[in-house]
N, C-alpha and C positions, 0 to 999 in steps of 0.2 A: 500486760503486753500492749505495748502502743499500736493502732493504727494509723497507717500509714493513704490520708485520702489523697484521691482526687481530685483535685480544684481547678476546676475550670475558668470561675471567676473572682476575684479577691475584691470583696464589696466594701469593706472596709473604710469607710472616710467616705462615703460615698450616700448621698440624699436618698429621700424614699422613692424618686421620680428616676433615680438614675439608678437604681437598682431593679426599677420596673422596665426599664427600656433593657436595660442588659441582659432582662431573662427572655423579654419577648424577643432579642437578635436574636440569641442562643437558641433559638425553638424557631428562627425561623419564619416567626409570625412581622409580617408587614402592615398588615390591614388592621390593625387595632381598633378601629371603631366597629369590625365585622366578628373579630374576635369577641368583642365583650358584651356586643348585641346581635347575635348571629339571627340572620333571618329563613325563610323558609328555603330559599334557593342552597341551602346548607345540605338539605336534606337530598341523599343519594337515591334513586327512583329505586322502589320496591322491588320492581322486578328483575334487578341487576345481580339478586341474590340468586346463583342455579339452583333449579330444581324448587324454588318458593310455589312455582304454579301447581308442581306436581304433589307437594305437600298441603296446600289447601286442596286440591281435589280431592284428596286423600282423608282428608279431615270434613270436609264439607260432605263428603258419602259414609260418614262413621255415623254423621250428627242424623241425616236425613234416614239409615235404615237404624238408626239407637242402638250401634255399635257397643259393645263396651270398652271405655278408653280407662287407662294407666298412664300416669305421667309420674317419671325416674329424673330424679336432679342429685345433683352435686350439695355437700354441706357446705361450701362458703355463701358468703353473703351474695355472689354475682348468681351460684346456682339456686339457691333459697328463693332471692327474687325473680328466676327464671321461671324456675315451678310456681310460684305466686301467681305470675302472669296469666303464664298459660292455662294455667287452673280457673283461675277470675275468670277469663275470656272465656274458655267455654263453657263453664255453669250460667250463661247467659244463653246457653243453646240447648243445653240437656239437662233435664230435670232429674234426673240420677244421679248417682255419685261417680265424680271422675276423682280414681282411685289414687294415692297420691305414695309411690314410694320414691326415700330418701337412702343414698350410700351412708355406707357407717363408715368411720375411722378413714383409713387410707383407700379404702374401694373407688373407685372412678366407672364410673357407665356401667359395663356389667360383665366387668373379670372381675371377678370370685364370687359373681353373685348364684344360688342356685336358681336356674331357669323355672323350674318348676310352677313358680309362685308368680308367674306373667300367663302362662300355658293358658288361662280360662278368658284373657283379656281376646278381644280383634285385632287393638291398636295398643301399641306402645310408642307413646313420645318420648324419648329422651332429651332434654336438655342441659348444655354446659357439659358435656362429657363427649367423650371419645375414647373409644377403644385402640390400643396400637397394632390392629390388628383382628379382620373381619370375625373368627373362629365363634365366637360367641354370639354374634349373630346371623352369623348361617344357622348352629345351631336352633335358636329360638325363631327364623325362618321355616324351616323345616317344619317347626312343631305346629307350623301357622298362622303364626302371630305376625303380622305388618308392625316395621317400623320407624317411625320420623326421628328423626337425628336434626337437633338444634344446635349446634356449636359453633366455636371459634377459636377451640386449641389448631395448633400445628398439625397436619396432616402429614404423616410419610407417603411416600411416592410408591405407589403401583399394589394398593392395597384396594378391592376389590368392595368398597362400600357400597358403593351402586346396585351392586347385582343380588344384596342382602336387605338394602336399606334406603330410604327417602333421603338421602341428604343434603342437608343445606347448611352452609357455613360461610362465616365471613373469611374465611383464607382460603378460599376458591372463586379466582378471577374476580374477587370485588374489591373495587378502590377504597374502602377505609378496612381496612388489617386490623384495624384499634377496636373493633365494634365487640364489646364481649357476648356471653353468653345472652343473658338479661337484653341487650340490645338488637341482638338476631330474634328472639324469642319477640318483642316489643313490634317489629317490622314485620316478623309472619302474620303477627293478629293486625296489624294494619293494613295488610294486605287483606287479610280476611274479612275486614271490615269494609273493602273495597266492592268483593265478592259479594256481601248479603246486603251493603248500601247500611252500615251502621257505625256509628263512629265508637264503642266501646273499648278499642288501645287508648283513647284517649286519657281514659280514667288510669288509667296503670304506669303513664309515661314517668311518673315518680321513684316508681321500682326498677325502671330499667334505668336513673341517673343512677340512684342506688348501687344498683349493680355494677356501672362501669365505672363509677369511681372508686368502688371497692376493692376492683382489680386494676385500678389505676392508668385505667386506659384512658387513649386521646377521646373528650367529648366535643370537640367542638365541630363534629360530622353527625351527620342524624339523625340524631337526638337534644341538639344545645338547646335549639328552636324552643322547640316543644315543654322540653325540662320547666325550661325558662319561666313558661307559660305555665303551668302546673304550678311551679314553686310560690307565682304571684299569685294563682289562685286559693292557695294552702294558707298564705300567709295573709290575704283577707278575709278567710273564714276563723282563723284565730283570731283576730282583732276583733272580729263580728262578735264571736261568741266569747272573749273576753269582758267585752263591753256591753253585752247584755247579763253577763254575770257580776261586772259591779253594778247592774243598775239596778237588779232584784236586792243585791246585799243592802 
């Protein structure tokens, strides 16, 4: 059975420079030289994300009375690297173990999960998921468990996250929509690291490009900067320890 595409553009007969300009009109991008070396002023002020202040409070009074935390992600690569994150980040605060559950198969955040196995936690961070629908976490409110909510799926209108949960998400009043899981997740601990005067997102900002381009989101907000910056420093430490390993051979 033939498909039948879309074509936007027929590049056909056409230079490698003239297929570069074609896709950068298509998208819109004018400033091609901010594109491809995007600088700091890229990056959207932290606390543009709602409710970020009231999630590191949240998390900064777990660490200071040795709370015990839970952190639930998503199995793609955007949630894998969400949970990484977050996980990294605070095993530099708490010398116990932050407990690490993952959804199986089609499960997302925590419909169809049994509650039971959160019950013994303080805190439960979630990230890269959302529920369609509060019922599951009223319930595990109830039971006493606090929860932060890290995301950037679609929100439906007039569901009642607030009043069960810490929420912060990039599709609530923030101007990059594009920001995924991994990249909300990446901005809390940068914010965090504002709060204790440490710069340790630094180290993880590899996981959250990771992550957004896995989900194929826009990077060239937020995170380009910084990626950037990481990727150059990866790619000197290979060379490094390439070149000290032909020198022993």
């Amino acid at each position: 059975m033939m498909t039948n595409y879309n074509i936007k553009n027929d590049c056909r007969g056409m230079y490698e420079e003239e297929i570069f300009n074609t896709i950068l009109e298509e998208r819109g991008i004018n400033n091609i030289d901010k594109f491809l070396e995007p600088t700091e002023d890229a990056l959207l002020p932290l606390e543009d994300l709602v409710n970020i202040d009231k999630a590191a409070d949240r998390v900064i009074e777990a660490i200071k009375n040795e709370e015990s935390v839970a952190i639930l992600w998503d199995t793609d690569t955007d949630g894998t690297t969400s949970g990484a994150i977050m996980t990294r980040y605070l095993q530099h605060f708490i010398s116990y173990p932050v407990v690490p559950f993952i959804d199986e198969g089609k499960m997302h955040g925590l419909k169809g999960q049994n509650l039971d196995k959160f019950k013994s936690f303080d805190l439960l961070i979630i990230v890269d998921s959302l529920d369609k629908n509060e019922k599951q976490y009223k319930k595990l409110f109830e039971m006493g468990v606090d929860i932060i909510i890290l995301d950037h799926h679609a929100i439906k209108p007039n569901i009642p996250y607030d009043e069960y949960t810490i929420f912060v998400s990039s599709q609530r009043f923030y101007d990059n929509s594009q920001l995924s899981g991994a990249g909300v997740v990446w901005k809390f601990c940068k914010y965090l690291d504002e709060c204790f005067e440490t710069d340790y997102a630094d180290e993880l900002i590899d996981l959250a490009a990771c992550g957004i381009v896995a989900d194929m989101m826009d990077a060239l907000m937020d995170t380009a900067k910084k990626s950037d910056e990481k990727s150059g420093e990866l790619w000197e430490k290979y060379l490094k320890e390439k070149n000290e390993k032909k020198q022993e051979e």
